[in-house]
Steps between C-alpha positions, in 0.01 A plus 500: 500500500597826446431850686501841503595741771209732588556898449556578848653851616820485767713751657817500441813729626886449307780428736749742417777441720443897615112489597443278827266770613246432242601131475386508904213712469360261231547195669455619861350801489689870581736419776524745794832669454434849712670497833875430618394103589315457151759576307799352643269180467468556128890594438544154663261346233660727194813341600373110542359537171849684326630139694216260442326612201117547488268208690166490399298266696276287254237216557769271446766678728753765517640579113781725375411752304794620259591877356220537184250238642149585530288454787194394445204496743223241346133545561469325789740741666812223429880662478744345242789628309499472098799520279443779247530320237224263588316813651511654152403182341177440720397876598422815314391844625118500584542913559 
């Protein structure tokens, strides 16, 4: 049998290497950076990604997410990250 994947609309946000902030804010929603404690914590998690890389946590566990990779979030609210070139062959613009 053969199938066809439905039209569905997802979010999805480009890891850039540079752009955690926005990575965070749409996976996690905005993190609370105001304040002295705040944002010493989220130095410490700049730096344990520059050492790490990017986690995102997906049904199926804790992923790395490379420089150029999308993240996706699916319609169920589900994280993953997508190579772009398999981004670009499954997703266009729907804006």
């Amino acid at each position: 049998m053969k199938f066809r994947k439905k039209p569905v609309v997802i979010g999805a946000v480009q890891w850039t290497g540079d752009n955690l902030f926005d990575v965070i804010t749409f996976t996690d929603g905005a993190p609370s950076i105001r304040g002295t404690h705040a944002s010493e914590k989220w130095d410490d998690y700049c730096r344990l990604v520059d050492a790490d890389g990017l986690k995102i946590f997906t049904l199926e566990g804790k992923m790395n997410a490379s420089v150029g990779d999308w993240i996706i979030k699916g319609v169920s609210g589900e994280l993953y990250p997508c190579k772009p070139d398999i981004f670009a062959l499954t997703y266009e613009s729907a804006e």
